[in-house]
Each structure stands twice: as structure tokens, then as C-alpha cells.
N, C-alpha and C positions, 0 to 999 in steps of 0.2 A: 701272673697271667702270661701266657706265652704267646710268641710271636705267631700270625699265619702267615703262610708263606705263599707265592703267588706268580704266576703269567705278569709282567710289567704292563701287560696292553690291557688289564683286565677290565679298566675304563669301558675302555675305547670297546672293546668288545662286546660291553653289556649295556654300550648304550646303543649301541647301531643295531642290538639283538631286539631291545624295549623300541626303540623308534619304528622300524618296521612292523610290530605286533599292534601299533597303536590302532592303524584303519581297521583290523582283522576283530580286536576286544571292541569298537566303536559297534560292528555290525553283529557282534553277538548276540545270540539268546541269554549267555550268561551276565553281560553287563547291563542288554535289556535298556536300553537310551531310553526307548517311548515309555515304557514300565516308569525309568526315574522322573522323567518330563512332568508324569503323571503326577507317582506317587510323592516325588522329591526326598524318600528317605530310605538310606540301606544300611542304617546303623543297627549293627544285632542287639537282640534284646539286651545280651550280658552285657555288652557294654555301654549302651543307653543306662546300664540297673547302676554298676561301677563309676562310672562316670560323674553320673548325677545332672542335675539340674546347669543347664550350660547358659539362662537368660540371661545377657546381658554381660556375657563373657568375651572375652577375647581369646581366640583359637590358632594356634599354628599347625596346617600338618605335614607332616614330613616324607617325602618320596610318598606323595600325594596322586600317583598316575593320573589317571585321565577326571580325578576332580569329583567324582559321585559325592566318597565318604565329607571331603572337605563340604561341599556343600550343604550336604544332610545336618550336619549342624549346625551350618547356618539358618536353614530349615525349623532345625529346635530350639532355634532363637538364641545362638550364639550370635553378639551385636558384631562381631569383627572377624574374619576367618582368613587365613592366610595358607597357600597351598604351595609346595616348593615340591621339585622333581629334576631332575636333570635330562628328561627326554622333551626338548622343546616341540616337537610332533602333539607331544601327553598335554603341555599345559596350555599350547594355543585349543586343542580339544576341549579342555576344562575351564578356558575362558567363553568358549562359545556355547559350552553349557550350561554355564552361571545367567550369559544373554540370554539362555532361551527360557529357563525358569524364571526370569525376572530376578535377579541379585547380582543388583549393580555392583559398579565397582567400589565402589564406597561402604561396600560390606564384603566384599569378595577379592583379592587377591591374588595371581597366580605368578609365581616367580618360578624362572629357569634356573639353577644353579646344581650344584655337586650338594650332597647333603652333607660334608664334610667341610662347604661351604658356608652352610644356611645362618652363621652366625654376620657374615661380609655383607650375604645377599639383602638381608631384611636390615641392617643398617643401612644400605644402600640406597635401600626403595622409602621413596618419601608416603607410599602408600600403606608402606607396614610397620607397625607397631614394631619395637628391640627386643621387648619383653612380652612374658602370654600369662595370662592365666591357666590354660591349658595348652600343654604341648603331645600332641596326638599321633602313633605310629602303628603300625604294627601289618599283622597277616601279609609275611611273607615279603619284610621291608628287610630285618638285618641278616637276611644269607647272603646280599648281595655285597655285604662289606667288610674287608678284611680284619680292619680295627678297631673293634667292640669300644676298647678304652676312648677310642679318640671321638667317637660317636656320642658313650656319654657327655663325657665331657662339651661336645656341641650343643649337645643337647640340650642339658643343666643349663647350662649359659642363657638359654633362654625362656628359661622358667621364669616366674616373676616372683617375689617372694610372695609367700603366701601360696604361689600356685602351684602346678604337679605336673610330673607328665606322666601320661598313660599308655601303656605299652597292652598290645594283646597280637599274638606270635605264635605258630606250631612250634611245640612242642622240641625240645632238641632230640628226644626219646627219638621222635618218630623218624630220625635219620640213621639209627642203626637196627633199627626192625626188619627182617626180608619181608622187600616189597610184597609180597603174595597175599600171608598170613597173619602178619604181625605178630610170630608167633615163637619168634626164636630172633638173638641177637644175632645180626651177620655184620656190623660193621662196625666200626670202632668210634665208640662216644667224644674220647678226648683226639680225636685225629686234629690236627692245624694245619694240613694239607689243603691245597685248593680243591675244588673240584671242578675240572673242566666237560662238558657237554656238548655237541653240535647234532643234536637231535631234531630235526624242522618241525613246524608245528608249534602250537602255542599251547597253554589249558584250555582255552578255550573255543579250539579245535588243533585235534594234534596231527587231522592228516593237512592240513592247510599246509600249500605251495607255498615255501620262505626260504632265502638267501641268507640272510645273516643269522646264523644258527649256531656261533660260538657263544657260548656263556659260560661265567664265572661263578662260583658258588662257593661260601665259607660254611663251616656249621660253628655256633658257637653255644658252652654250655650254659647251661641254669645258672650257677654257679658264679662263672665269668662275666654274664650280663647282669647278676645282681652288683654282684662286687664292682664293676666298674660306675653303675650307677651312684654308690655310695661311696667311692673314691671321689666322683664327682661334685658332691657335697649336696648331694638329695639324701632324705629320709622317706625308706620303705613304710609305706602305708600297708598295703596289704601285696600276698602274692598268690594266684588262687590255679589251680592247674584244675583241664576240663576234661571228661572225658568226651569231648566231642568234637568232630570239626567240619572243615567247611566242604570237604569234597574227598570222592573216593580217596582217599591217598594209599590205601590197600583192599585188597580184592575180596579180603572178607569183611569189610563194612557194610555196615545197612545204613540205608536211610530210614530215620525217623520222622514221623508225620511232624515234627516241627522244622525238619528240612534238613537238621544236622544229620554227619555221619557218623556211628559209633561200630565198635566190636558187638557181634552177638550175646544177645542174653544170656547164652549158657559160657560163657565164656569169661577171665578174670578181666577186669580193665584197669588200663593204663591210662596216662596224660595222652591226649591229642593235642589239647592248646593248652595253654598258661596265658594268664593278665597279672598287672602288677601295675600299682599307684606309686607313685613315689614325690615326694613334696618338697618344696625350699622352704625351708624355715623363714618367718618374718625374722631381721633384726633386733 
């Protein structure tokens, strides 16, 4: 597995990128606060199906933003949820949205830390569990990290035996498709380059007035994030790639009336996303 290579600030960069986005996603259409107030759940079907039955489980999730997905399981009657992010703006957010749907703290958790950290952090905290039975990540957590390996290996760490962690993520395809068409390869699959950006705007609004507009970005392949997960001493349960995802990511997608994005009917398709189980053996 080969090294990425990087901006030394790239922290610093992409947290002061995420902290200022925090108010901007609060007052969005797209995150929809009063929607989740309501409805309290934004768990996609797939992986509600994947996932399975969560009563009575204990939950960690990881570079957990502003707290929706963590809660939503809590929601599905996960007995214990724990939400780690490094943007402290993100998780005082997602503590005062756990207050407002009612889940206390005695079923809810939100810790500040590096997710590089997250094994220090929830020793740390007399509120959260060492070990999970599910450890929960995904859509658009690991571009932001340079070393795949060291993330499993965090990660693993805090599986429980018996339990899994589940991973759901675009696609690594979809980073060398031209943007327009997805129609032709223009970039390079195995690059371990950074990618640096200072484009203002968020996804969810991109002409939005913002200041801190460097950010950091890794890509990493299929490949590379299976293999570290099972260096890491998890076993792949299943690995399922989709053709669909969450939002325009090229300008020939349609939306389908179940809300995802895919390539036209007449056309061949490719992965948009992938999921993957991966479990610790009991002893």
C-alpha cells in the first residue's frame, strides 16, 4: 500500500474549512433540521437493509458531522450511540440536536477528537463505551484522510468481538470519470497525490459567501481500503457496490423517484457507491 502524500497543514486546513460550513449545512434544505426534528431518521434504505436490526446495540460513529445519521440509530433503537468528529462547531450542533429530539445523554454521546484519535477519545470519556458492536462511517468520510491503513486499524480497535464495522462511501470510480459525462476516464485511479481545492461554497450551497475555502482531499482505492481493513484483523462479510448515489456528482445523472442519482437508462453503468461489512471474530 503506498504512501499519500500531502500539505503538512492539511488538518488545520480542513478543519477550519468544516467548522465554518457548520451554520451554512444547519440552515439548509439539504440537512433539513425541522424534517429531522420531525421525522428523526435519515438512514438510507441500503443500509438500514445491510446493517440490520441495531435494538439494543451499542453504536460508534465516526467523523459523525453535525449528528443526524448518529442519532437516526439511536432512533432504531440503538441502546447506546456515540458520535466523534473533529469540527467542535459540528458536535456542540449534534449535542443540541440530540436535546431537542429528546436523547439524552445517557443514550447519546458527542466527542471532539481527530478520528485518528477516536480510539484515546472514547477511553477517555467516562460516557462512552471502548468497544461497539457497530462501528458506523461512511458517504464521504475517508477522502478527507490521508492514511487508509492507520484509520483501519483505528477502527478495528474498536469493534467488539462479535461486532462489525460498516462502511458505505462513493465509489473510488467516481473520482476519475470527467465530471460532465461520466463517460470517459480523465484521471488517474491510483494517484496518492493530495488534492488541494479553495473553491467557496459548500454542497449545500455552492454560491454561499465563505473564508476558509482550502481543503484537503485523498482518493483511495477499493482495493487499498479492503486490504487495510483485513490487515487490520476484521473479516469481510460482504462488499456490495451501487449503482446509485446521493447527489448530482455528474451532469448526466437523473434522479430517480426514490431520490437517488444514477446514469441514464440507455446507457452502461458503473459503481456510484459501494458498502462493505466487515466483522471481529469472537475468541
Amino acid at each position: 500500500m503506498r504512501t499519500h502524500t500531502g500539505p503538512e497543514d492539511w488538518r488545520a486546513a480542513n478543519r477550519a474549512m468544516w467548522d465554518e460550513r457548520v451554520p451554512l449545512h444547519l440552515a439548509s434544505d439539504f440537512y433539513d433540521q425541522d424534517g429531522f426534528r420531525r421525522d428523526r431518521d435519515v438512514i438510507r434504505d441500503f443500509e438500514a437493509a445491510e446493517v440490520g436490526d441495531v435494538t439494543g446495540k451499542s453504536l460508534l460513529h465516526l467523523q459523525c458531522h453535525i449528528g443526524q445519521d448518529t442519532l437516526s440509530w439511536a432512533h432504531r433503537g440503538a441502546a447506546r450511540v456515540v458520535g466523534l468528529d473533529f469540527s467542535e462547531p459540528a458536535i456542540e450542533a449534534a449535542r443540541e440536536l440530540a436535546a431537542e429530539v429528546g436523547i439524552g445523554p445517557g443514550r447519546a454521546t458527542f466527542l471532539t477528537a481527530d478520528v485518528y484519535d477516536a480510539a484515546q477519545a472514547v477511553a477517555a470519556s467516562t460516557a462512552a463505551p471502548s468497544v461497539y458492536d457497530v462501528v458506523y462511517t461512511g458517504l464521504g468520510a475517508l477522502c478527507w484522510l490521508p492514511d487508509i491503513r492507520r484509520w483501519a486499524e483505528t477502527a478495528a480497535s474498536l469493534v467488539a468481538p462479535g461486532g462489525f464495522l460498516y462502511l458505505a462511501e462513493f465509489h473510488p470510480l467516481t473520482d476519475v470519470l470527467d465530471d460532465e459525462s461520466a463517460s470517459r476516464v480523465a484521471y488517474d485511479y491510483f494517484s496518492r497525490d493530495a488534492w488541494v481545492d479553495e473553491s467557496p461554497g459548500t454542497y449545500t450551497d455552492f454560491s454561499a459567501p465563505t473564508v476558509h475555502n482550502r481543503r484537503v482531499e485523498w482518493q483511495h482505492t477499493l482495493g487499498d481500503v479492503v486490504s487495510a481493513l483485513a490487515a487490520a484483523g476484521l473479516r469481510l462479510e460482504f462488499l456490495h457496490e451501487h449503482d446509485m448515489t446521493m447527489f448530482q456528482r455528474f451532469g448526466s445523472l437523473v434522479r430517480g423517484d426514490d431520490g437517488y442519482f444514477r446514469l441514464p437508462a440507455d446507457r452502461p453503468r458503473v459503481p456510484l457507491m459501494y458498502s462493505l461489512k466487515a466483522t471481529r471474530p469472537r475468541p
